[in-house]
BAVO-831359 format. One record per residue: residue in three letters; x, y, z of N, C-alpha, C in turn. Coordinates in steps of 0.1 Angstrom, whole numbers, plus 2048, in hexadecimal, padded with zeros to 3 digits. Example, Ala and Ser with C-alpha at 12.3 -4.5 7.8 and 13.67 -1.06 7.14 Angstrom:
ALA8847C784E87B7D384E8847DF84E SER8807EA8478897F584788180084F 
END
This chain:
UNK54748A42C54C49543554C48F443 UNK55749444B55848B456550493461 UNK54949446954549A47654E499481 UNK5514A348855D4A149754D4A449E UNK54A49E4A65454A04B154B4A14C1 UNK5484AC4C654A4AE4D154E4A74DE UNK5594A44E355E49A4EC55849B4FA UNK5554974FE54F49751155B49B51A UNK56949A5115724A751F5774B551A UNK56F4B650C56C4C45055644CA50C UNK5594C850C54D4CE50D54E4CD524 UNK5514C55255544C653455F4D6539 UNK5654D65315724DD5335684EC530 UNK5624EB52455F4FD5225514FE52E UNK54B4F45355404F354154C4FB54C UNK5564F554C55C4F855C565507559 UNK56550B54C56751854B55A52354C UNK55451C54254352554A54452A559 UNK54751F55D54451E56D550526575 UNK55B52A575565531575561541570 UNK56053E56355854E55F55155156A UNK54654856853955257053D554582 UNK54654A58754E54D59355255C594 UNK55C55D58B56156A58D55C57558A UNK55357557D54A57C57F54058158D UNK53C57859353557C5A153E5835A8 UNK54C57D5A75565875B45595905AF UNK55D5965A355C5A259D5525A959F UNK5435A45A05355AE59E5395B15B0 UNK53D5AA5B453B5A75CC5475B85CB UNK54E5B15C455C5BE5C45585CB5C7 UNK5535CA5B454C5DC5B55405DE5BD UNK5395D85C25305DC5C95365DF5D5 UNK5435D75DC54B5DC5EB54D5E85E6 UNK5565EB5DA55B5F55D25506045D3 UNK5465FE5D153A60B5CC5366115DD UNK5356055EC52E60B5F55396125F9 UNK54960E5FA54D6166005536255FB UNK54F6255F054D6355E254163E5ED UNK5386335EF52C63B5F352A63A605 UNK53063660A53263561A53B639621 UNK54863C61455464061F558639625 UNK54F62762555E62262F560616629 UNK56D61262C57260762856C5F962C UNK5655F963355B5EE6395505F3643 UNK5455EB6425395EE64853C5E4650 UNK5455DD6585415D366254D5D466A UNK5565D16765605CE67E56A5C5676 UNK5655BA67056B5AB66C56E5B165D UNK5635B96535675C364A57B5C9645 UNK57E5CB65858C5D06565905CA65A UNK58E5BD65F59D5B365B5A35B366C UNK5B35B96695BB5B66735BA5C6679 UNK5B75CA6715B95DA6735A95E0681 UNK5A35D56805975DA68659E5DA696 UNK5A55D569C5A95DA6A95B15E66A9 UNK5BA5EF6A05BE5F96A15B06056A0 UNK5A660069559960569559560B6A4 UNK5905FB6AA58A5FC6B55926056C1 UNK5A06076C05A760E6CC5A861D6C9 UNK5A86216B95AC62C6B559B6366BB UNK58E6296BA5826366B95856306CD UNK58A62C6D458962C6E058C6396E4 UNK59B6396DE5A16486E559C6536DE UNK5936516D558E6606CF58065F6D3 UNK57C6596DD57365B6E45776646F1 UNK57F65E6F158766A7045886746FC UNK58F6746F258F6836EC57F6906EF UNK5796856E756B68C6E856468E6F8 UNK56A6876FE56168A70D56C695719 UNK57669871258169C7145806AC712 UNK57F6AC70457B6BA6FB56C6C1702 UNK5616B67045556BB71055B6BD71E UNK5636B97225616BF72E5736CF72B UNK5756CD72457E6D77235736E371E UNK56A6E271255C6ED70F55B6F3720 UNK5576EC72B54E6F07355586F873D UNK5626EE73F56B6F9746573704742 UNK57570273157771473356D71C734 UNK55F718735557722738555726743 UNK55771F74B55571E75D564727762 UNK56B72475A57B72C76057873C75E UNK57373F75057274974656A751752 UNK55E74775655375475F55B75376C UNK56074877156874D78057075877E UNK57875A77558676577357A76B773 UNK56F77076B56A77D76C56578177A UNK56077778155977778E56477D79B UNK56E77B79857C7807A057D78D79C UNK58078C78E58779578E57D7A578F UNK56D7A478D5657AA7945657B17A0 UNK5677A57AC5677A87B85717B37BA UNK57D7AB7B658C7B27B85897C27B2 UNK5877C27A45827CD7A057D7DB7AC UNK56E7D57AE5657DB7B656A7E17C8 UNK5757D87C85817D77D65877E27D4 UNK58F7E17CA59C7ED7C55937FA7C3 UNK5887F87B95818077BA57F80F7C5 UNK5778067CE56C80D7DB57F80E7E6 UNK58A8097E45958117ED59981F7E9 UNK59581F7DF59882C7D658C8377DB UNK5828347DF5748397DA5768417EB UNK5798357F757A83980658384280A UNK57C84D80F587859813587858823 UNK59385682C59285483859186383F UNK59186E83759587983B589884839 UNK58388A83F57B89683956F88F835 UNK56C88183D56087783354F87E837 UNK54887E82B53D88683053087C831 UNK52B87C84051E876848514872840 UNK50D86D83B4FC86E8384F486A841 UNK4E686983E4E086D84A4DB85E851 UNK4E285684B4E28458534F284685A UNK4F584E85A50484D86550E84885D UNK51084285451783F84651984A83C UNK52784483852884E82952884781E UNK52B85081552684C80652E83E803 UNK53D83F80A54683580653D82680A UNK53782A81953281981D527817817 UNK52381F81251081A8065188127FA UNK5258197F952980E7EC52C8037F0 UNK5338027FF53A7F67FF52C7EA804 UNK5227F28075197E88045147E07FE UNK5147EB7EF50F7E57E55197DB7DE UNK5277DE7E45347D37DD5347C57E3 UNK52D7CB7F352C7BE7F95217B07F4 UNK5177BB7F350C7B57E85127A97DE UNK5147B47D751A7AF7CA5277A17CB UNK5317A57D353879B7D953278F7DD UNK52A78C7E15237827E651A7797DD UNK5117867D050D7807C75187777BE UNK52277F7B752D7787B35317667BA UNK53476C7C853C75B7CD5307537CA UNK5217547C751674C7C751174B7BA UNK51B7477B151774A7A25167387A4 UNK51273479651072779350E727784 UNK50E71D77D50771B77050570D773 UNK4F670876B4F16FD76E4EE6F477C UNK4EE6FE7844EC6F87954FA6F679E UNK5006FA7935116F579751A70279B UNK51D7037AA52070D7B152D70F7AE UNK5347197AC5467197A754C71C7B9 UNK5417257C15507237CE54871E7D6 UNK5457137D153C7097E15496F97E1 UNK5516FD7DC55C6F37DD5566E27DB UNK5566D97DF54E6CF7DF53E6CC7DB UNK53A6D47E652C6DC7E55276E17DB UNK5286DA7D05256E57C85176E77C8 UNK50E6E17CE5016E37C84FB6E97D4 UNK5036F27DC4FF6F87E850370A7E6 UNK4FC7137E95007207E65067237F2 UNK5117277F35217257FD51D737806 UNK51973F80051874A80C50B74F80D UNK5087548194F775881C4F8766819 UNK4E976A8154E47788134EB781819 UNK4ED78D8144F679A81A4EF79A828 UNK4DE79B8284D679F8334D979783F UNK4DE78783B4DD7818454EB78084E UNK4F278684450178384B504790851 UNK4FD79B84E5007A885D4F37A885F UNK4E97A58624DD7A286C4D679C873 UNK4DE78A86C4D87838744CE77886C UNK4C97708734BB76D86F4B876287A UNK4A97658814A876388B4B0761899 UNK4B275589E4B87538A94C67578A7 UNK4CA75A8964D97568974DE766896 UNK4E576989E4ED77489D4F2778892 UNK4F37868894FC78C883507794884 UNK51479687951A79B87B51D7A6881 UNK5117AF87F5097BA88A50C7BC899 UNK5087B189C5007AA8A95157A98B1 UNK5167A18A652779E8AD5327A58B0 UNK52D7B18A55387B98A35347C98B2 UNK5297CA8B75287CD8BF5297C98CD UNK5257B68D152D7B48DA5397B38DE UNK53F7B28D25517B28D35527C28D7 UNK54E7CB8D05547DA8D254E7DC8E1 UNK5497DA8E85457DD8F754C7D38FD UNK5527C88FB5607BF9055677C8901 UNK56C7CC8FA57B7D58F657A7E18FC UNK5717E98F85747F68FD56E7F3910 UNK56A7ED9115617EB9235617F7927 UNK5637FF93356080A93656381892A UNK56C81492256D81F91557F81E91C UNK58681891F58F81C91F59680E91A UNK59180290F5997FE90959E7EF915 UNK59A7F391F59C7E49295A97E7930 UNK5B07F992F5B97F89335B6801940 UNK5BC7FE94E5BF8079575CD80D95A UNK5CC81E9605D882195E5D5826970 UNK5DD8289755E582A9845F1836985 UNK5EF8399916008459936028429A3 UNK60E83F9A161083F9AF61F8489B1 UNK61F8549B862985C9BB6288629A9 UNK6358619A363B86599A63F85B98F UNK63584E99163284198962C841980 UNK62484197861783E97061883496A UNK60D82996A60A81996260181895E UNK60280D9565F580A9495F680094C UNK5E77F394F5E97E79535DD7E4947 UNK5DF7D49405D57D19395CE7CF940 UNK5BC7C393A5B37BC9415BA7B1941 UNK5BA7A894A5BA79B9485B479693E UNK5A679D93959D79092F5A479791F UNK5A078F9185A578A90859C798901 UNK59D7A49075977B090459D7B7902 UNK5987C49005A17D18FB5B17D38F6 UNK5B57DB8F95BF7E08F15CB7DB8FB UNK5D57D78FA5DF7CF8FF5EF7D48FF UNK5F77D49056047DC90460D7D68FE UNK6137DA8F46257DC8EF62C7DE8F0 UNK62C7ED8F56397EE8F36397FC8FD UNK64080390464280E908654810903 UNK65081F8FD65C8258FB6628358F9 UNK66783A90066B84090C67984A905 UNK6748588FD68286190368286C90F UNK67D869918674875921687873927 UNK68888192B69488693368D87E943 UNK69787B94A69787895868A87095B UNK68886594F67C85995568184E950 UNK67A84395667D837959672830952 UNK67582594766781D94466880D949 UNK66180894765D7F99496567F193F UNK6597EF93B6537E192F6467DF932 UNK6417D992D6337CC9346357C2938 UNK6347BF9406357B39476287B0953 UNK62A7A395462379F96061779B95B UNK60A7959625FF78F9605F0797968 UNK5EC79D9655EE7A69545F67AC954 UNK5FC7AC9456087B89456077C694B UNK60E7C694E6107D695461E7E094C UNK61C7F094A62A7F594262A80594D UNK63280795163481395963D81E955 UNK63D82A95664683795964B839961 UNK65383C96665784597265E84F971 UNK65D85C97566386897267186C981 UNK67C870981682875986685883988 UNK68588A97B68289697E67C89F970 UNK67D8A596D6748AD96167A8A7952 UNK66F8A394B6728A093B6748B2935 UNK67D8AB92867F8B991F6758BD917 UNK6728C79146658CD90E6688C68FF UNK65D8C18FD65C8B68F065F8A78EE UNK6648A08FE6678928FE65B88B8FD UNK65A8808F964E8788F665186C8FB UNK6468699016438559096398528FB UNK63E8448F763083F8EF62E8328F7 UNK62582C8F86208228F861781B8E9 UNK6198108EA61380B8DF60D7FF8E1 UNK6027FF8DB5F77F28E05F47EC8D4 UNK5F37DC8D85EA7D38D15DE7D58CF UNK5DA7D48C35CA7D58BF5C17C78BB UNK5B77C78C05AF7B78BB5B17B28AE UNK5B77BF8A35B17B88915C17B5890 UNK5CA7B489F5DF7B38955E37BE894 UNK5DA7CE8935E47D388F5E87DD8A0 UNK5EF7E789D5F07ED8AC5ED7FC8AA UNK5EB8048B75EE8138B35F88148BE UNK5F78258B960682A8C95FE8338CC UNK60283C8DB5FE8458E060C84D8E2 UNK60A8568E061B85B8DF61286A8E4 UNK61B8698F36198768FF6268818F9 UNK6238908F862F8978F762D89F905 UNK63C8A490B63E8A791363D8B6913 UNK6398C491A6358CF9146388D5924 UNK63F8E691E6408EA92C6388F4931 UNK6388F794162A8FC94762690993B UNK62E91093362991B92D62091391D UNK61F90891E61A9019156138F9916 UNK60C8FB9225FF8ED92B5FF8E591F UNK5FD8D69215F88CC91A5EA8CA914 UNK5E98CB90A5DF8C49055DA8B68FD UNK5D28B18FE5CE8A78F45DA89B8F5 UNK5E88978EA5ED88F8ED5FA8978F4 UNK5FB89F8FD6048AA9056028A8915 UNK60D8A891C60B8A89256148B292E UNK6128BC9366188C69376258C5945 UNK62E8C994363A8C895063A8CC959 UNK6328C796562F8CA96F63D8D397A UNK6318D69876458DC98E64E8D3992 UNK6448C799464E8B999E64A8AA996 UNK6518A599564F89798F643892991 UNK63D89599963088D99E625892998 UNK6258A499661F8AC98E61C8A997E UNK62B8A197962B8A096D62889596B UNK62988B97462187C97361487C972 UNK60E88697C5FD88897B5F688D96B UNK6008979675FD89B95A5FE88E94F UNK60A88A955607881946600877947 UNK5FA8709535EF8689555E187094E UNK5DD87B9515D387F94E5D887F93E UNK5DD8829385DE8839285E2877925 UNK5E586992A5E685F9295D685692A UNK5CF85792D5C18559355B785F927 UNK5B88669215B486E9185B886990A UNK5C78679095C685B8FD5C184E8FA UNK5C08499065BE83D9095A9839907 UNK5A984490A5998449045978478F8 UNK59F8538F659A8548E65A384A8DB UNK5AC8448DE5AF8348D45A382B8D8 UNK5A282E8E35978208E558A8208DE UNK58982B8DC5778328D257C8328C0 UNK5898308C158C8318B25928258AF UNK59D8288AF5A981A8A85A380D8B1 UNK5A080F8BE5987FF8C45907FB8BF UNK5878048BB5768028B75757FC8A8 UNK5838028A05808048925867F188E UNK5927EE89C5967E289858F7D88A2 UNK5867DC8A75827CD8AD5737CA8A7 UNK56F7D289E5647CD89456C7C9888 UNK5777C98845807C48775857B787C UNK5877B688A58B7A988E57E7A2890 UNK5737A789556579F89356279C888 UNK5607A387E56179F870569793867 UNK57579586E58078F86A57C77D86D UNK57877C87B57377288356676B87B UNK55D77687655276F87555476D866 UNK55A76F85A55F76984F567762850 UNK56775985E57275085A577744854 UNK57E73D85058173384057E725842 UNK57E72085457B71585556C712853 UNK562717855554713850553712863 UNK55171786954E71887A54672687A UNK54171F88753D72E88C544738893 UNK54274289254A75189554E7508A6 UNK5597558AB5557578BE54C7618BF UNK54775F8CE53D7638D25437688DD UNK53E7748E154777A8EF53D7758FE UNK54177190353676A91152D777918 UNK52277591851C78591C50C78291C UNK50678C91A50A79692150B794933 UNK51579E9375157AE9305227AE92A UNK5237B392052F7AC91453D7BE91B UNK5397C691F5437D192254D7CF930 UNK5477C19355507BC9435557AC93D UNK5517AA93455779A92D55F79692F UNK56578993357378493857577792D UNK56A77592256E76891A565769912 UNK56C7609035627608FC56374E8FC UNK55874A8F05527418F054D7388DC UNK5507348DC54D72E8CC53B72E8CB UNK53B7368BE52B7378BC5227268B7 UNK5187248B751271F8AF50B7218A5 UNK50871489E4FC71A88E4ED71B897 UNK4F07198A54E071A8AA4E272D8AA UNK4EB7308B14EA73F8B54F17498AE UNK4F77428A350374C89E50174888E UNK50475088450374E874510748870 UNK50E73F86851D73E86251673D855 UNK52274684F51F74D84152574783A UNK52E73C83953173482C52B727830 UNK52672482651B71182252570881A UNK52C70D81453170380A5396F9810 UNK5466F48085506E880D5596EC814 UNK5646EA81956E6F381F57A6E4820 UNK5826EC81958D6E481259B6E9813 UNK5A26E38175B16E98155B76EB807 UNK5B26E78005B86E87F55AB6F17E8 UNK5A66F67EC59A6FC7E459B6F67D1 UNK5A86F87D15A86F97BE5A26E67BB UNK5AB6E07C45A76D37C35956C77C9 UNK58D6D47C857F6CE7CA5796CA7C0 UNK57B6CF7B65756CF7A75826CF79E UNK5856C279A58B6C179058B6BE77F UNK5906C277458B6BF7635986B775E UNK5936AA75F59C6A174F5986A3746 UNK5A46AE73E5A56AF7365AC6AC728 UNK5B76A47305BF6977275BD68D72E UNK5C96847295D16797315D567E73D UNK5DA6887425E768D74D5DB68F754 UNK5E469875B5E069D76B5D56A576A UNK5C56A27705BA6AD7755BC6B6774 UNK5BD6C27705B86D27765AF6D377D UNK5B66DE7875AF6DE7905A46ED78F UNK5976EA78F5946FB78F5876F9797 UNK58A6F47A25816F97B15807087B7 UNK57870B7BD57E7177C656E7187D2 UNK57471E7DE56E7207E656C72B7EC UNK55E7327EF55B7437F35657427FB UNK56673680A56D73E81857C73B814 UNK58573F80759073F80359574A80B UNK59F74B8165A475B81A5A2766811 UNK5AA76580B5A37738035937777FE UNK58C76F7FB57E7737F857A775809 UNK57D76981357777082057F77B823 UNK58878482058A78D829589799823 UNK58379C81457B7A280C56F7A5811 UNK56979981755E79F81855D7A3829 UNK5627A18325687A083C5677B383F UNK5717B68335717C38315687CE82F UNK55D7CC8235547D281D54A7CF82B UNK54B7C282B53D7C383C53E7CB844 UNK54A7CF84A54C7D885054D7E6850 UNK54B7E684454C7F783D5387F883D UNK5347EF8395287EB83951D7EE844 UNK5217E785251E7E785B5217F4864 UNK52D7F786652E80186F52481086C UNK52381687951F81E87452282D87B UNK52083B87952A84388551F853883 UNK51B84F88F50D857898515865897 UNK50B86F89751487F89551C8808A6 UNK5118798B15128798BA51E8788C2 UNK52886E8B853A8678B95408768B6 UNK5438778C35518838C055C87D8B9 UNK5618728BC56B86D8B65698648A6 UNK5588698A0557862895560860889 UNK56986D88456F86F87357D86A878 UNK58186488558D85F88858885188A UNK58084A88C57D83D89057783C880 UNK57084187856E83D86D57C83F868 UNK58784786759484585F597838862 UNK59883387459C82887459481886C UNK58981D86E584813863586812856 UNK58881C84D58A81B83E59A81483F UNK5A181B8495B08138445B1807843 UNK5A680084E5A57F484C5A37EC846 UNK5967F284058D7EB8365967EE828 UNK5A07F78265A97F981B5B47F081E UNK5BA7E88265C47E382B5C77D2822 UNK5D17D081C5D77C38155CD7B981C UNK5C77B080D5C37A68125C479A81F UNK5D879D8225DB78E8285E2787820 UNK5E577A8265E876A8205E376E813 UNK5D876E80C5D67698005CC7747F8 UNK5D27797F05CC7827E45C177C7DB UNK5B77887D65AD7867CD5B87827C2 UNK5C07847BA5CA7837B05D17777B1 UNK5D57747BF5D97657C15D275B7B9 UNK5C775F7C15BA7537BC5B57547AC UNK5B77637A55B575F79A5C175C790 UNK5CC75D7975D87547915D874678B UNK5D274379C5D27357985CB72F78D UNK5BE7347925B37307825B7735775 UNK5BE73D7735C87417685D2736767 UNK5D572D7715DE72876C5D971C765 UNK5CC71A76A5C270D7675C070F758 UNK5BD71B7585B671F74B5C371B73F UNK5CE71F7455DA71C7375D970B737 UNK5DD7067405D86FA7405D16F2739 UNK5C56F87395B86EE7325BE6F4724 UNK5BC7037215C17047135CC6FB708 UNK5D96F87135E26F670E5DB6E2709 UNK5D26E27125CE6D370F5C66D2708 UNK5C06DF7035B86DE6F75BB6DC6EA UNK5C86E36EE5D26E76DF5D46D66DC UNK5DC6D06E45E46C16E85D66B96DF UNK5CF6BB6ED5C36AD6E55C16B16D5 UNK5BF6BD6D05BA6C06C35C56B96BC UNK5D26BD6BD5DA6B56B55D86A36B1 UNK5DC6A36C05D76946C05CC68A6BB UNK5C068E6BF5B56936B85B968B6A5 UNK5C069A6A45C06976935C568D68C UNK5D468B6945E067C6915D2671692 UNK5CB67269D5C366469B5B9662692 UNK5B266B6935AA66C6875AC66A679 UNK5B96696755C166C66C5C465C66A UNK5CA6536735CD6476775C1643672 UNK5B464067A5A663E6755A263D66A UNK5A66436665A064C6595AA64364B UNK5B363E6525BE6376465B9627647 UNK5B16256555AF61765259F61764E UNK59762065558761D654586623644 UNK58C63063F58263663658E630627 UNK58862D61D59162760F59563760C UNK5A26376055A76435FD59C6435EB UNK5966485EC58A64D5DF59164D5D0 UNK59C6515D05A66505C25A863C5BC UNK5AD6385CE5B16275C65A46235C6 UNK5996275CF58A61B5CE5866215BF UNK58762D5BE58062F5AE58E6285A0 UNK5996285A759C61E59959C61259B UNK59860A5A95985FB5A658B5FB5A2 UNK57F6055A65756045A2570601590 UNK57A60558857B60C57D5805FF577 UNK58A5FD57E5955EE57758C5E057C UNK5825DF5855775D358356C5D3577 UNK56B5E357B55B5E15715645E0565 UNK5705DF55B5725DE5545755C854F UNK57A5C755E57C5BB56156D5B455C UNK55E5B85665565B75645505B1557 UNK5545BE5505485BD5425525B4539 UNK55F5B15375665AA532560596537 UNK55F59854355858954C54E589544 UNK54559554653458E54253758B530 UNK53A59452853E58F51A542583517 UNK54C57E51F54F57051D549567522 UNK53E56952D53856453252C56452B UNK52356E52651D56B51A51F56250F UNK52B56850852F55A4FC52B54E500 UNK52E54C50B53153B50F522534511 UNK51753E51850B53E51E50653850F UNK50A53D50550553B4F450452F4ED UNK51752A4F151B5214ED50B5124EF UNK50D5084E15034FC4E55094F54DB UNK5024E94D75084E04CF5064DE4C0 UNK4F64EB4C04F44EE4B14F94F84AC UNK5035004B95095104B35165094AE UNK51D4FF4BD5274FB4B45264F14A6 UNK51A4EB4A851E4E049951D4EB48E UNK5154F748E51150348451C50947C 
END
């Protein structure tokens, strides 16, 4: 019998298939185990170099979904901060619109602090108004404009009382009212000469000031104002008709004006109050209507003067620039010929915060890519100062049983303090932040989309789809056990299995 023995590039050849086997075997076992972590990790690689080419789209996609996330935080904060400003407005404004409702200029009933019921509210609104502009969350002031870590208006107490050296609203609103009214006639003098009668102002930046005279009186003559100080004259030629009227009309410190409107009345109808009666001779009737001229002229000056030159003090001392209030030069403030700019040595200034032309743009939110929103705001905004401007003054004044002319100088006060904001509305202002608010929303909506597209992108390169990893998973280990079997056989193979 012949023996074949085994050739040396036989047995070489089934060594370098061993070695092949057991190669691919290892990358098959490397496989499913990539296979198995990212079953159990969710991602397609545990390292940067893991994805290849794709790891710079990686690295840019979690860039921008990082702005996303710091994006979406500051959009959280500012709709909360918008959410409580609208309520903080729309409070005020609220408590504004009620208490005009609440003030009756007519028939108003005293209590026994010389106030009525209407100004104990408007106290309490002023209060409250003040509390509001001074809200914050987390140290962070909403109308200190830049400022924010500064509380932008002072205590009710301090801003009509004062505190120490520095003068209150109080304090100011009574020096002003004694330059204006000075002797009680408003700063104005009146004269007759023959069958003349004139109204001349003061020279100083006081009382009540002339407009306009206008004139249907039968057989008189008027005159404008003119001259330095203005002057406005009558002159009679012979008898007005029973019922003609002269008005004069005057400038008031707060802008607005009143009239005095004289009716002409005949001798069986003596003149009274705003009447002046038709004397026998022109000069008769010029005397009368001076003296009923001289009698209105005091009682506007105790009313509509009085009521608008603490609304114009007021007006002054809430004012928008962050300064101090004027100061009238004095005493003795009832002969005053000038005023003078206060200091923070001698005078209060009631707003602390920033003071900005542009209020909305002190505090701005990126909340995309685009343009900041802006949702700043500042107390000394016109409208918040001339709100409170208002309530102060309803606040402050007060009307002694002693005032003959009290339930007409308080009417003139409530009209006031009921009177249009101005330049710029509580509603303006919460427009705007309404408009902020759509804003950040609409960028909420935007990022969330976007948001998803990327995540989604991410998600196709970082995380494996679970269906193909579980069947390539499935089609190795099959590979696998097929390797190790043949790789077993061969592990077997020797020279006494083959001679056998």
């Amino acid at each position: 019998m012949t023996v074949l023995w085994p050739t040396a590039a036989s047995v070489s050849q089934d060594s370098v298939r061993t070695r092949q086997t057991a190669s691919m075997f290892t990358q098959l076992r490397g496989t499913a185990e990539d296979l198995q972590r990212q079953l159990s990790t969710g991602q397609v690689a545990d390292t940067w170099a893991g994805l290849g080419a794709d790891r710079f789209r990686s690295l840019d996609l979690r860039a921008r979904l990082a702005n996303f996330d710091t994006w979406s935080d500051t959009i959280s904060r500012t709709q909360t901060r918008l959410t409580l400003i609208d309520q903080f407005i729309g409070q005020i404004d609220k408590n504004r619109t009620s208490l005009r409702n609440e003030l009756s200029p007519s028939g108003p009933v005293f209590l026994s602090s010389n106030q009525t019921v209407g100004q104990d509210i408007a106290r309490s609104r002023l209060s409250e108004a003040i509390d509001m502009l001074n809200q914050q969350v987390d140290g962070v002031y909403f109308f200190a404009g830049r400022a924010s870590d500064t509380k932008p208006v002072l205590p009710m107490a301090t801003l009509l009382d004062g505190v120490g050296a520095q003068a209150g609203l109080r304090t100011l609103i009574d020096e002003r009212r004694q330059a204006d009214l000075g002797t009680g006639t408003g700063r104005l003098a009146t004269s007759i000469a023959g069958a003349t009668v004139s109204v001349t102002e003061d020279a100083a930046p006081f009382g009540m000031k002339l407009a306009s005279v206008t004139s249907n009186l039968a057989n008189a003559t008027t005159t404008a104002p003119a001259g330095a100080p203005p002057s406005a004259s009558v002159t009679l030629a012979g008898d007005p008709r029973d019922g003609d009227t002269l008005t004069f009309t005057f400038n008031l410190p707060d802008g607005g004006t009143t009239d005095i409107v004289l009716t002409a009345r005949t001798t069986d109808n003596p003149g009274v109050g705003d009447d002046f009666a038709i004397g026998a001779t022109p000069a008769d009737t010029a005397a009368n209507l001076k003296a009923a001229l001289d009698t209105q002229i005091a009682r506007k000056a105790a009313t509509a003067l009085s009521a608008a030159s603490a609304m114009a003090t007021a007006r002054d001392f809430f004012r928008t620039d962050g300064t101090a209030p004027t100061r009238v030069v004095g005493p003795p403030f009832a002969s005053a010929t000038a005023t003078t700019a206060g200091t923070a040595a001698d005078t209060v200034i009631w707003y602390r915060g920033d003071t900005s032309a542009d209020p909305r743009a002190t505090t701005t939110a990126r909340v995309d890519e685009g343009q900041p929103v802006g949702v700043g705001g500042q107390a000394n905004e016109p409208a918040f100062a001339e709100t409170l401007a208002q309530l102060a003054v309803l606040a402050t004044e007060t009307y002694p049983s002693s005032d003959a002319n009290r339930v007409e100088r308080y009417g003139e006060m409530v009209a006031r303090a009921k009177a249009p904001a101005g330049a710029q509305t509580l509603q303006e202002i919460q427009q705007d932040f309404g408009i902020a608010s759509a804003r950040v929303a609409t960028a909420k909506a935007r990022n969330r989309d976007t948001q998803g597209t990327l995540k989604d992108a991410l998600s196709g390169i970082e995380q494996p789809d679970t269906n193909t990893v579980v069947a390539a998973l499935l089609s190795v280990q099959n590979r696998l056990q097929a390797s190790y079997e043949t790789t077993s056989m061969l592990s077997k193979m020797s020279l006494v299995n083959y001679l056998g």
